[in-house]
N, C-alpha and C positions, 0 to 999 in steps of 0.2 A: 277613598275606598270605604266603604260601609262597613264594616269589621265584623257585627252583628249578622248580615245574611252571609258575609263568607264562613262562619262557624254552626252557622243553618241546619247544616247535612253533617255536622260531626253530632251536634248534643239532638237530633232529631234519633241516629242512631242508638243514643245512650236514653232515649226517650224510648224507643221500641224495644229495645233491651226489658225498661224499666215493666212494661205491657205486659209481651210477654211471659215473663216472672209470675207477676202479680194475676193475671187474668187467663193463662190459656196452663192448658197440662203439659206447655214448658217449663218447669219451677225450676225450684233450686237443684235437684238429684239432676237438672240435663244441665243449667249452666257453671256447677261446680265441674263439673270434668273438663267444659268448656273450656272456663277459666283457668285450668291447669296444662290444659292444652295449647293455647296462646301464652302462657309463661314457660313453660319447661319447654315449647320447641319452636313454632311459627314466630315469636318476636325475638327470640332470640338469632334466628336466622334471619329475619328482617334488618337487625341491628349488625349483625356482620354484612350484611352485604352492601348497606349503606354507607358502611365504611370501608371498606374495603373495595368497590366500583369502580373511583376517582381515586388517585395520589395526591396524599394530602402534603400542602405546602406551610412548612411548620414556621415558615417566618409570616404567611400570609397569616396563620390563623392562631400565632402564639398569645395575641391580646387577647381574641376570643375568648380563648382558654386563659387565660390570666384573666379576664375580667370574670366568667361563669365561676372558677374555682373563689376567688372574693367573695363572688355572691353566694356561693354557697355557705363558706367558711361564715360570714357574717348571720344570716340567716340559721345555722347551726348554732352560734352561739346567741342571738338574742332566742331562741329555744330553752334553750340550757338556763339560760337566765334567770328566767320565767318565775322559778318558786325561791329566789332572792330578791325579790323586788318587793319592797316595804310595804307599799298600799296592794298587792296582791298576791304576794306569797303566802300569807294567814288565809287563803281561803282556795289552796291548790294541793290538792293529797299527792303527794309525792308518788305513789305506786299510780295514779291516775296519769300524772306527768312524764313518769318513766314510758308509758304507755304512746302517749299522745305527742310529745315532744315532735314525734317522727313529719307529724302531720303537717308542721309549718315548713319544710324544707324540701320532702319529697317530692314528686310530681309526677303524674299522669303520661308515661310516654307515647302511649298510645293516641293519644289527645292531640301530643306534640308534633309527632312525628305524620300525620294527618295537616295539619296546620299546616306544616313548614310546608310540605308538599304542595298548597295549595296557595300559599304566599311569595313563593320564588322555586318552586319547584325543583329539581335534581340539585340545583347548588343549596336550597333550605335545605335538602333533605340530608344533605353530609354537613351542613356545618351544626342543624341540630344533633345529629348523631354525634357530632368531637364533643359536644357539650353533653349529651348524654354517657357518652364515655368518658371522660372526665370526673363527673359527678356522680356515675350510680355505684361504684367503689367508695368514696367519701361518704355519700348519704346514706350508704349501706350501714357502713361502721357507726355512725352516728346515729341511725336508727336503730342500730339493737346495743351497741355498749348502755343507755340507760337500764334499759330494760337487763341486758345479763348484769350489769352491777348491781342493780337491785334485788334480783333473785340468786345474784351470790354463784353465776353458771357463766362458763367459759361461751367466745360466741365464732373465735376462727373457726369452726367446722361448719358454721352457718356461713357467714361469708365465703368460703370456698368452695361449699356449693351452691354457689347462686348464680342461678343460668344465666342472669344480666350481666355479671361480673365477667363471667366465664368468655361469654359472646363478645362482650365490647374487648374485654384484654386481650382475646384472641385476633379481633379483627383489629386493632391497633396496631400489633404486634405485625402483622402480614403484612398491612398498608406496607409502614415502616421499613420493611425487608422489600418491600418492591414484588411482592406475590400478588397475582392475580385470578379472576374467575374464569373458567373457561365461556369462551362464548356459547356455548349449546345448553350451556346450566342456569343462563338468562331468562330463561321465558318461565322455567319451574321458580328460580328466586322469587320473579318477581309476583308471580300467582300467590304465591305461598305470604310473602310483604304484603299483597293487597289482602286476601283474606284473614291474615292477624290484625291489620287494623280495622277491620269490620268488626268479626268477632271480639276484639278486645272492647270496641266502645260500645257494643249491645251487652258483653261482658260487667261491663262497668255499671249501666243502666241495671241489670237484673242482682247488681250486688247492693244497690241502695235501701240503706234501711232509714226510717225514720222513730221509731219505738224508743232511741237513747237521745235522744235530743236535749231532753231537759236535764241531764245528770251533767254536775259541773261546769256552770255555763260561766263562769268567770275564765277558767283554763279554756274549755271548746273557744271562746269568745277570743282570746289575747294569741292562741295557735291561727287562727285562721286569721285574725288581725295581719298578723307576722307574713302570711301565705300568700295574699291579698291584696294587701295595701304597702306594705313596708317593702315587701322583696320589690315590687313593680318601681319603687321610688329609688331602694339603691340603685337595680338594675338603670337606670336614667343615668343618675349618677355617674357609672362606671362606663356605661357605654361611651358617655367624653371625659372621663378620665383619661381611659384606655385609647382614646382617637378610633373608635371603630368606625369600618366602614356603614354605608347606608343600610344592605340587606345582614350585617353581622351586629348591627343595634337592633333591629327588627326582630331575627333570630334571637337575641339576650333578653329582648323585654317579652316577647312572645314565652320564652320560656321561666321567664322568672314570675308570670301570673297563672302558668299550668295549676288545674286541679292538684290535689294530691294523689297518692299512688293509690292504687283501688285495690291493691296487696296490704297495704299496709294494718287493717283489720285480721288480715291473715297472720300475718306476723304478729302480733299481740295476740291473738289468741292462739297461734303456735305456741307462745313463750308461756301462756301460763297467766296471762291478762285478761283484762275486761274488752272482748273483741266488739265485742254490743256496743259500745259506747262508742271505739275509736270507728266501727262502717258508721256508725252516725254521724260523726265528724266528715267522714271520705264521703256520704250524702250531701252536706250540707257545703262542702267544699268543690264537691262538681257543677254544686246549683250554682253556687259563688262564681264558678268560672268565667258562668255567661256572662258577668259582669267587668270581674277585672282583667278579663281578657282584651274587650273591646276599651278600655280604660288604657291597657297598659299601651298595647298598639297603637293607639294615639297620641301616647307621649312621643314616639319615635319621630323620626325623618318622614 
């Protein structure tokens, strides 16, 4: 499989995004509401319903999830590491790092959740979801604990309203209980899932900035290192660690080379940071994708 033309039609979307931004009297005042629009309600419905569809079988997919929470866990701490390390901690500002750290661990679910669909389609699309549920709780706390440590600000009220948190705990929680959707609310879910992943990757395209590029290119440089090249190699690792199956190695490494989160800008300059800097990072990290996407997919089965 070609890897490169199956991801075609996801970064051509985040290409036309990037267009209209920059060139037509779509700008920012139409894709900011946009983009608020696909988080606060269409992906968050998307992410329930993905999970919640199918009854998840928790012996089938307990490696999964033992292998994704590793990778994350591992990936969160060589982050964290970052401004202790002898040959590059002398040249990483702390308050830049509190900021940026987020950016080697996070990921692009819109990106993923597209892919998976298009890789193994209904069974991708729930087992990327348990990995998405799984880690966007973790990656959450770990994304903003630098940053509230450093500004000295509590951060539970942020995590508990986060519509990601909110949708995947609820949809976990019902699988689990054996709750399901009714069947006539199937054709509006799934409208509603296919328009958040359009909008989210045209979304993504009209948030790229390129202006902060050159500030701190030692830190931008060792975050996307870590995003890129490192997560795509444990994820390897773990997938035979763990004994995964064929399309739940696929799924791991698929999502262990996601972009970063195209939120994550938001949140730094929610918090009181340099937001310029970290969309420059989430530019430079979507460009990145096209690469270690088709990289990682190749490690696999």
């Amino acid at each position: 499989m070609i890897y490169a033309q199956l991801l075609l039609p996801d970064f051509s979307l985040i290409l036309c995004g990037y267009l209209l931004c920059r060139h037509t009297a779509l700008d920012r005042s139409v894709w900011g509401p946009v983009e608020s629009l696909v988080y606060y309600f269409l992906f968050p419905v998307l992410l329930f319903q993905s999970i919640v569809k199918s009854p998840l079988d928790l012996a089938a997919t307990s490696s999964l999830i033992g292998a994704g929470v590793t990778l994350g866990l591992a990936s969160v701490a060589l982050a964290y590491s970052l401004p202790h390390l002898p040959w590059l901690g002398r040249h990483i500002d702390r308050r830049d790092h509190a900021a940026s750290a987020q950016v080697a661990f996070r990921f692009n679910s819109f990106i993923g959740l597209a892919l998976a669909d298009r890789l193994a389609g209904g069974q991708g699309l729930q087992l990327i979801a348990v990995l998405i549920g799984v880690c966007v709780p973790l990656f959450n706390v770990a994304a903003v604990w630098p940053m509230a440590r450093h500004a000295g600000r509590g951060f539970a009220r942020e995590l508990l309203r986060n519509p990601l948190i909110v949708a995947t705990t609820c949809g976990l929680a019902a699988n689990l209980l054996g709750f399901g959707l009714p069947a006539w609310s199937a054709p509006t879910l799934s409208r509603i899932g296919a328009s958040s992943i359009v909008l989210g990757l045209m979304a993504a395209g009209a948030g790229m900035q390129f202006s902060h590029l050159s500030q701190a290119k030692a830190l931008g440089g060792a975050v996307l290192l870590i995003r890129h090249l490192l997560a795509p190699l444990l994820a390897l690792g773990l997938a035979r660690a763990f004994g995964l199956s064929a399309v739940q190695a696929t799924m791991l490494l698929a999502f262990s080379a996601l972009p970063t989160a195209s939120s994550a800008y938001v949140l730094a300059a929610r918090m009181g940071y340099n937001g310029g800097y970290v969309a420059g990072l989430v530019t430079l990290s979507t460009l990145l994708g096209m690469v270690s996407l088709p990289f990682a997919l190749g490690l696999g089965p």
